[in-house]
C-alpha positions as CSV (number, residue, x, y, z in Angstrom):
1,X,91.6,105.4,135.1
2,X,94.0,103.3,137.1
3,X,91.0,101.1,138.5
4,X,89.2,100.8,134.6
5,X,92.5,99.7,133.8
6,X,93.3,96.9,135.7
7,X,89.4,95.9,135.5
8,X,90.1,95.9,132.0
9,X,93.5,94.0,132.2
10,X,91.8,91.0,134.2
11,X,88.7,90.9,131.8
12,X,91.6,90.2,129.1
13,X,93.4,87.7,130.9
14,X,89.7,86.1,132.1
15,X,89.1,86.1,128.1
16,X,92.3,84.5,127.4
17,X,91.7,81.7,129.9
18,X,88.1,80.9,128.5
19,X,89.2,81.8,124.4
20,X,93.0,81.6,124.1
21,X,94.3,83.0,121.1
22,X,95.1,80.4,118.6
23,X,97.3,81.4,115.2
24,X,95.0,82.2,112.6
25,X,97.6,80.8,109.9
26,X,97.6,77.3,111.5
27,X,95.0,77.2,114.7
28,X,97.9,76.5,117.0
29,X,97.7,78.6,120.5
30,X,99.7,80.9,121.5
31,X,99.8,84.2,118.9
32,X,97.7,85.3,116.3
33,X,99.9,84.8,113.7
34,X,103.1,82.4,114.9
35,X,106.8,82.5,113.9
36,X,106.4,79.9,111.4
37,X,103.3,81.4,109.8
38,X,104.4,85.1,109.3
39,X,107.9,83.4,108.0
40,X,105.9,82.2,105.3
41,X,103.6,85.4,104.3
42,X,103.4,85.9,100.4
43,X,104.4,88.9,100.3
44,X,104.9,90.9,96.9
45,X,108.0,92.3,96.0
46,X,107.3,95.8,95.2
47,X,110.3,96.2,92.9
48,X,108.3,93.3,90.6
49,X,104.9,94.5,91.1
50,X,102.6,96.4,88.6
51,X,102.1,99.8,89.4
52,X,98.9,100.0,88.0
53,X,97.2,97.2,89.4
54,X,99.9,95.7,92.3
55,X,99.8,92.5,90.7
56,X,103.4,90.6,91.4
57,X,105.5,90.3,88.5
58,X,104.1,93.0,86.4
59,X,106.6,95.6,86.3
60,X,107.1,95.2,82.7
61,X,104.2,93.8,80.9
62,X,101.1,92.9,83.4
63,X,98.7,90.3,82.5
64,X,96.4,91.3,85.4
65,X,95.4,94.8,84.7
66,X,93.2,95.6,81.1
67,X,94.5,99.1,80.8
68,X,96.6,101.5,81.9
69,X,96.8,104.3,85.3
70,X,93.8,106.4,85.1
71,X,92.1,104.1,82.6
72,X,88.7,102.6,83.6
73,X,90.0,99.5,85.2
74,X,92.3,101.2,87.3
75,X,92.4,105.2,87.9
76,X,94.3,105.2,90.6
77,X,97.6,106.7,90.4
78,X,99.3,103.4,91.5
79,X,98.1,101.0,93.6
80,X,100.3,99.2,95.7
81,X,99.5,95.4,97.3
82,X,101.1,93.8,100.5
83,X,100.4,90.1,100.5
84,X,98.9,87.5,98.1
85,X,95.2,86.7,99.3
86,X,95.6,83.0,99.7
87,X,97.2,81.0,103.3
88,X,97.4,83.3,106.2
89,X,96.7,86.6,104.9
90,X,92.7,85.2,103.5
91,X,92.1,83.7,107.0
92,X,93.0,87.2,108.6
93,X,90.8,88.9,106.7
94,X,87.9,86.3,107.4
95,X,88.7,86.1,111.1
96,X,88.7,90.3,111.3
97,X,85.8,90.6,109.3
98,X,83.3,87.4,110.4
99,X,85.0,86.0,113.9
100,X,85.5,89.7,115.5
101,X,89.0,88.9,115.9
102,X,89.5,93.0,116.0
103,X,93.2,92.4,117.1
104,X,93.8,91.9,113.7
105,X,93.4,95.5,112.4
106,X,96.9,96.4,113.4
107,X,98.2,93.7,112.7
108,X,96.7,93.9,108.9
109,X,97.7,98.1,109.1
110,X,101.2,96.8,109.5
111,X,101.1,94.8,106.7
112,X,100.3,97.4,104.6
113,X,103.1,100.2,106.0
114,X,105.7,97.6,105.1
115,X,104.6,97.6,101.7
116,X,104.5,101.4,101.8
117,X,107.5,101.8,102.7
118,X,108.7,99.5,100.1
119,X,106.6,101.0,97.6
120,X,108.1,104.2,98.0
121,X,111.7,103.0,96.4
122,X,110.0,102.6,93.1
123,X,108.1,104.5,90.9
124,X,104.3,104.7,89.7
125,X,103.6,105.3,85.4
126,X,104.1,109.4,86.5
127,X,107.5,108.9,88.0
128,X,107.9,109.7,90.9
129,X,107.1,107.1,94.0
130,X,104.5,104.9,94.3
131,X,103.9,106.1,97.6
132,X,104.8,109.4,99.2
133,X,104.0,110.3,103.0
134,X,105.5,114.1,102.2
135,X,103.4,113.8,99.6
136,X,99.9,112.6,100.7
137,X,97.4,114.4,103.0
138,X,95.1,111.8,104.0
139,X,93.8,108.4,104.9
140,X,90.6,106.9,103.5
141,X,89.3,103.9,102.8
142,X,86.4,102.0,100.9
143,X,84.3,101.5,103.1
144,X,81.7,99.0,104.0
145,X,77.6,99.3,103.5
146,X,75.4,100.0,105.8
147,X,74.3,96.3,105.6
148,X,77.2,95.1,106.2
149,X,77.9,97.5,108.9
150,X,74.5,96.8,110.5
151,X,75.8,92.7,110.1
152,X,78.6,93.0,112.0
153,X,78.3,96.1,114.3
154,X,82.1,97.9,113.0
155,X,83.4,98.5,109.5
156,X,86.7,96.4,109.2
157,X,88.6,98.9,107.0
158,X,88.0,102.1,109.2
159,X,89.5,100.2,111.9
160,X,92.4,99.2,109.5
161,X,92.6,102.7,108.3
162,X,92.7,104.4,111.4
163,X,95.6,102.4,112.8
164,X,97.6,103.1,109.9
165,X,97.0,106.2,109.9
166,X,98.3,106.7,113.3
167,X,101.6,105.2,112.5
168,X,102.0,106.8,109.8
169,X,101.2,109.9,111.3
170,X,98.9,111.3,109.1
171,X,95.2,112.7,109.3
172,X,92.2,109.8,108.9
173,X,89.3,111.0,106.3
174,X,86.0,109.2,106.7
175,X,85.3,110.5,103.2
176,X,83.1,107.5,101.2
177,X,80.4,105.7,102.1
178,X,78.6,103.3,99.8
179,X,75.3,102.4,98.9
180,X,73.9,98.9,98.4
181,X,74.9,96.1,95.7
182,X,75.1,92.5,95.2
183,X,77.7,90.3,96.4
184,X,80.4,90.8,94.6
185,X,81.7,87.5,94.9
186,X,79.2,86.2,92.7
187,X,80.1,88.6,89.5
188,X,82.4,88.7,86.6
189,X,85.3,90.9,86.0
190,X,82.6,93.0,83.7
191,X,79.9,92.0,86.2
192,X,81.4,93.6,89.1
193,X,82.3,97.0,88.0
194,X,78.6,97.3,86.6
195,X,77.0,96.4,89.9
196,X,79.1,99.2,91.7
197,X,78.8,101.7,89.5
198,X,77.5,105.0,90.8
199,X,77.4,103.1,94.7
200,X,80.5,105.3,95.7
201,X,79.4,108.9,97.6
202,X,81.8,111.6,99.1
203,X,81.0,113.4,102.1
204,X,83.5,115.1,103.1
205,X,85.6,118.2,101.4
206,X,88.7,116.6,99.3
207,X,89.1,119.0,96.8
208,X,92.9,119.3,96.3
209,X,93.4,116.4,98.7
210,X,96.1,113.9,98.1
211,X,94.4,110.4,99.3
212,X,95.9,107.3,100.3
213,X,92.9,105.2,99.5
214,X,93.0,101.3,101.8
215,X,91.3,98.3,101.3
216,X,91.3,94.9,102.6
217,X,91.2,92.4,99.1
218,X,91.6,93.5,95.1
219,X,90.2,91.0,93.1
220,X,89.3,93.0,89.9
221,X,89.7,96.1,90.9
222,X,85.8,97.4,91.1
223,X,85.6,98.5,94.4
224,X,88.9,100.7,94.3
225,X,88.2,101.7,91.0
226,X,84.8,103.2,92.3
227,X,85.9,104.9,95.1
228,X,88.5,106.7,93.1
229,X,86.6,107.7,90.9
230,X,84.2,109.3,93.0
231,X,87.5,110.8,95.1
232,X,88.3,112.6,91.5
233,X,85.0,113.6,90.5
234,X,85.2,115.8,93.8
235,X,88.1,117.4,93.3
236,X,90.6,115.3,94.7
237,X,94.6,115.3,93.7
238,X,95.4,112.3,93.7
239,X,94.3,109.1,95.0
240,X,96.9,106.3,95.6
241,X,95.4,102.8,96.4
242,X,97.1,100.3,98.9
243,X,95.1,96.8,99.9
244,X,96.4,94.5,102.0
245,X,96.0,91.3,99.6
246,X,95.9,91.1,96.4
247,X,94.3,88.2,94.4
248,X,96.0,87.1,91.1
């Protein structure tokens, strides 16, 4: 152990000399995400966000989210968003996702605890807290398909999931996978929830379960909106949805 450590430790330090980390919010070297760039992370205040949707500022009337908690848009019990996807937080999820840059996972899991832990001062539409850790029993997360697993040899969000879950000190549930569909970046609001429809399967048992449901980027709300419905169909409690960026 001692000798695949330090064998380990000098291929790190080799890689550093040959790739040094560079900021992902500006390019300078040195960290993966500087001083200056995680002073100016646009991050949502929880206390102004929508609990339906996470969308800043719409804690009274949201002009993000068509319906309401458990509608179709979004069924999730509340769904809660770190960070607006635009600067820094966009170029993490590019760099985790399409440059490997597999550091970022904690990082991105941290993100998403803070806002938890914000979250959990302030209530979702049933009234109590948006976000429990007495009261949830799991970690999932929506995960990626096989092409894109196939692409880039790891799914992002299980690597995401699995850290939080470990701080948070809760059990990880591998519990979705997902069959093919079209870019989604290409579709409509109406568009998108069409093309995943029905692309959402559960394999494991979650009847009963109270799910923290993760993902990296809400845009319209599709993807979550599929996976928890197909957590509910199966029985689950509850499912509570946390991304880590949120685009409005």
């Amino acid at each position: 152990m001692r000798i695949g450590g330090l064998v380990r430790a000098a291929g790190e330090g080799l890689a550093e000399v040959l790739w040094p980390t560079r900021c992902v919010g500006c390019d300078q070297p040195g960290e993966l995400l500087c001083d200056e760039c995680r002073a100016r992370l646009p991050w949502v205040e929880q206390r102004l966000a929508c609990p339906a949707c996470g969308a800043p500022y719409g804690h009274l009337t949201c002009t993000e989210c068509p319906g309401e908690p458990g509608g179709a848009a979004w069924p999730a019990r509340a769904t809660i968003a770190a960070l607006g996807f635009r600067g820094a937080p966009a170029r993490m999820v590019t760099c985790l996702k399409d440059a490997h840059e597999l550091r970022l996972a904690p990082v991105m899991a941290a993100a998403m605890l803070t806002a938890l832990e914000e979250a959990s001062a302030w209530p979702a539409a049933d009234g109590r807290p948006r976000f429990s850790p007495r009261e949830t029993d799991g970690v999932c997360f929506v995960p990626a398909t096989a092409a894109a697993f196939s692409r880039r040899g790891f799914d992002h969000m299980e690597l995401v999931a699995r850290s939080l879950a470990g701080c948070a000190g809760l059990p990880l549930a591998d519990a979705l996978v997902r069959a093919p569909a079209r870019d989604q970046r290409e579709l409509g609001r109406e568009e998108r929830s069409a093309n995943l429809s029905g692309t959402a399967r559960v394999v494991q048992d979650v009847a009963g379960a109270r799910l923290l449901l993760l993902d990296d980027v809400a845009t319209t709300g599709a993807s979550l909106a599929e996976a928890t419905r197909a957590l509910l169909a199966r029985g689950a409690a509850s499912v509570t949805a946390c991304v880590f960026a949120r685009v409005w």
